[in-house]
N, C-alpha and C positions, 0 to 999 in steps of 0.2 A: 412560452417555454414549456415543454413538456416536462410532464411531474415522473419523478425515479421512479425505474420498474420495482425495486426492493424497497421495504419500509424498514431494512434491518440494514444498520453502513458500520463499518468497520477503518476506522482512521490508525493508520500504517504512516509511522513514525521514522526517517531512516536517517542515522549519520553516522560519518567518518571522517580522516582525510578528503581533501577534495579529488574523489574519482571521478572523470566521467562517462556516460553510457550507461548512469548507474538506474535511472527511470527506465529507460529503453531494457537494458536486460530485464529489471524486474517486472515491466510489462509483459514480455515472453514467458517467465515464470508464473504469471497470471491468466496467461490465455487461455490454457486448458479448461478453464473453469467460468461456470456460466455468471457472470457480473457483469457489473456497471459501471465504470471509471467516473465520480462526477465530478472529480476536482485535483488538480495538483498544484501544488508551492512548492518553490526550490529559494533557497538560500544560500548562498553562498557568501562566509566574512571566514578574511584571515586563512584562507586556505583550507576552511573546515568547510563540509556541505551536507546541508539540511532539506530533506526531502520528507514532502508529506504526501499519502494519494490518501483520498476519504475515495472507500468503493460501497457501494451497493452489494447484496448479494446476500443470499439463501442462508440463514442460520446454521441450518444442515451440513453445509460446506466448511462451515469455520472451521474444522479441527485439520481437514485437509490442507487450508488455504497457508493456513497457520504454519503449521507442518511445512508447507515447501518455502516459507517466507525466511522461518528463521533455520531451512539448512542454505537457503540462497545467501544470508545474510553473512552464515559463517563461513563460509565458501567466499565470499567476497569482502569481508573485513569490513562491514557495517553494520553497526547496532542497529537493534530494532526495536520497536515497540508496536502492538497495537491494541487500539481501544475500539469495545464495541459501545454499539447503541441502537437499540430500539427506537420506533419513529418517524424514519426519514435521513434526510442531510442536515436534519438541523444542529 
């Protein structure tokens, strides 16, 4: 298995109603920017949906990545959260 290009991941928290397409748009909202996808979990109970993507990617970036998460998120009626961390994916 190859080790993440970034030592710095950022875990992106998302729920609402159950929309779907909602991974895939927010993929698109991520592409511009140089990262790592290394992980997604979906959930879905009871009609509500819980997406998590943990990305890799440049410190530097965060205020931007940030920035277009949470206008995608109100634009599309799902909360957000995200946590950083230094280190890896772990």
């Amino acid at each position: 298995m190859a080790l993440p290009k970034y030592d710095f991941t950022a875990l992106i928290l998302l729920s609402s109603a159950y929309g779907s397409g909602a991974e895939e748009s927010l993929r698109e909202v991520l592409a511009p920017f140089s990262l790592e996808i290394l992980d997604t979990q979906r959930i879905s109970l009871r009609g509500k949906l819980i997406v998590g993507i943990l990305i890799g990617c440049d410190p530097a970036h965060v205020l931007a990545i940030e920035e277009d998460i949470l206008n995608w998120s109100t634009a599309t009626g799902f909360d957000a959260a995200i946590d950083y961390s230094e280190g890896g994916a772990a």
